[in-house]
C-alpha positions in Angstrom: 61.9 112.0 115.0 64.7 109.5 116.5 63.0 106.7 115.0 62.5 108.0 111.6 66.8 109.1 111.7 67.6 105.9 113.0 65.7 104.2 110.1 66.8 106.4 107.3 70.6 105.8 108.6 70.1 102.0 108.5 68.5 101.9 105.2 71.2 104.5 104.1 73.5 102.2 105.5 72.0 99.5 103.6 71.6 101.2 100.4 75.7 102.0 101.0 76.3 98.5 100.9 74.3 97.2 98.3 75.9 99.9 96.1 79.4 99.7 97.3 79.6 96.0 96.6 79.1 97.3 92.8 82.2 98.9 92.2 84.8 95.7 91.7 82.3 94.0 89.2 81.7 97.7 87.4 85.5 98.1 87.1 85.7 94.1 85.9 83.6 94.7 83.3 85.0 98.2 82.2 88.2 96.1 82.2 86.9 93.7 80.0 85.6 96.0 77.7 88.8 97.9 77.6 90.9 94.3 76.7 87.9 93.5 74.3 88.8 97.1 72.5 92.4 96.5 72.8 92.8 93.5 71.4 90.4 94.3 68.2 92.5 97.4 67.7 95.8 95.5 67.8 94.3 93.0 65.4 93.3 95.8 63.1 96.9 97.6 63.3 98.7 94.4 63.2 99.2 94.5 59.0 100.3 98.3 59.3 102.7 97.1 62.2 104.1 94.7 60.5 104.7 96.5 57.5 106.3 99.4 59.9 108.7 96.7 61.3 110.1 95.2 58.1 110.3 98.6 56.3 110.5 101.2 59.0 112.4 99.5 61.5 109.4 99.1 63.7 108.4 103.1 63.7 104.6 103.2 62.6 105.1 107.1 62.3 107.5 106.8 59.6 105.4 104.1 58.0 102.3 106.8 58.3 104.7 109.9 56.8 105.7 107.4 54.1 102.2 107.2 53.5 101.2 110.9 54.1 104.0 111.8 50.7 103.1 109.2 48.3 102.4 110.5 44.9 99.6 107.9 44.9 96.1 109.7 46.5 94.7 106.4 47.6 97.6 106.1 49.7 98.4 109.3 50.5 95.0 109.6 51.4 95.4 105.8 54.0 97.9 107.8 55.7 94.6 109.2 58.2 93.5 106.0 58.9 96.6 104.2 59.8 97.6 107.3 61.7 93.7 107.5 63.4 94.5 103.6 64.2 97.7 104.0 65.1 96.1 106.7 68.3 93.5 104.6 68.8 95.8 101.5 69.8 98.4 104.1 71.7 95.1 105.4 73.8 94.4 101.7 74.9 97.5 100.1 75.2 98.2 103.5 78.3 94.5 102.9 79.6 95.1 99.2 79.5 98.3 99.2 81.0 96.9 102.0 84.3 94.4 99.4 84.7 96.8 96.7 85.0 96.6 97.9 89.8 95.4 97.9 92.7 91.5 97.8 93.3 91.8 101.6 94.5 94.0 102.4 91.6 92.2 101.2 89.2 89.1 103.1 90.2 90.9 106.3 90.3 92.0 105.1 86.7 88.1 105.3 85.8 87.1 108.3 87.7 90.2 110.2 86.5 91.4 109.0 83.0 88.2 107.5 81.9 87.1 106.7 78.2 83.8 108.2 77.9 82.4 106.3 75.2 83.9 102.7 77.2 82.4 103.8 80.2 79.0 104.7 78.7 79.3 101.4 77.1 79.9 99.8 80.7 77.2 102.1 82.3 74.7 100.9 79.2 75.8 96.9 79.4 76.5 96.8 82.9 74.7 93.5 84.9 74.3 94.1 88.6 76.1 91.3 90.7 76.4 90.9 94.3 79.8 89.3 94.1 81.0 88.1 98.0 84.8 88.9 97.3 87.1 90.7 99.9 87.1 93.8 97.6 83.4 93.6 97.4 82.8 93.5 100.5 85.5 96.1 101.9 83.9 98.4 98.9 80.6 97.9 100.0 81.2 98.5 103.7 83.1 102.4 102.9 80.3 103.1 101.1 78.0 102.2 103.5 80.1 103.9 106.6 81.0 106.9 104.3 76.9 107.7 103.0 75.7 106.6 107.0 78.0 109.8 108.2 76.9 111.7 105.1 73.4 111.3 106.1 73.9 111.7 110.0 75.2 115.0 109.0 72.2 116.1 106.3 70.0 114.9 109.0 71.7 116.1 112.2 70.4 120.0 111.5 67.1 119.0 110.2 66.4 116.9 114.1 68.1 120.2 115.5 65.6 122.1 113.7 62.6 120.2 114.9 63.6 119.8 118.4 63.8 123.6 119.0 60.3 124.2 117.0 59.1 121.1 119.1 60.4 120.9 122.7 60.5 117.6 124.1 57.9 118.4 126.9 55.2 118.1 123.7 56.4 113.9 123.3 56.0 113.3 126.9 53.6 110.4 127.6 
């Protein structure tokens, strides 16, 4: 039963690794993702915004209101789009900019204030690396201690368990 705890810790511990070293090249490529959105939606606001700046000093909310009461439906009507835009650039310029950390803060950026449809997009595109960077490596090697400890403990009750149904007397040689 010691053997088969010892071996289930190493591969654990293993497994921790493997997976740890993951997380800086998942959070690279969600941040790449997030630029690659942020960038496309800037370029896609950047007539309204300009419009905004030489007409509405700069305020894209006035340009939308302007928009909104116009007698004209067609425009009246943009007024949705430019403001659905307009939320879609403010949502990624804040994620963007929370990203812009620390290795740590970054991932409680994801964990916490994730965008579900990037991060399915990440989870669905995402390539596997085994990247030998400090951050890699200090990732991979709390995950490996941190699911090691969390397996000692599932285990510890379970080789509890069978030592009292099986006393040690029955594994003498």
């Amino acid at each position: 039963m010691i053997l088969i705890r010892e071996y289930t810790i190493r591969l654990m511990f293993a497994l921790g690794i493997l997976m740890g070293v993951q997380i800086p090249s998942f959070i690279e490529q969600y941040s790449q993702r997030l630029e690659a959105h942020y960038l496309e939606a800037n370029e896609n606001f950047s007539g309204f915004q300009e419009t905004a700046d030489h007409y509405f000093d700069g305020d894209t909310k006035a340009l939308i209101q302007w928009h909104r009461k116009s007698d004209d439906p067609v425009f009246s009507d943009e007024a949705d789009t430019v403001e659905a835009l307009d939320q879609r650039l403010a949502e990624l310029t804040e994620q963007h900019s929370k990203l812009q950390t620390h290795l740590a803060g970054q991932l409680f950026q994801i964990i916490i204030h994730r965008n579900r449809s990037l991060l399915q997009e990440t989870t669905q595109g995402y390539q596997a690396t085994i990247p030998l960077t400090t951050n890699a490596i200090l990732c991979g090697l709390i995950s490996a201690v941190l699911i090691s400890l969390l397996t000692e403990l599932l285990l510890w009750p379970i080789a509890y368990a069978v030592s009292l149904l099986f006393p040690k007397a029955h594994y003498q040689r």
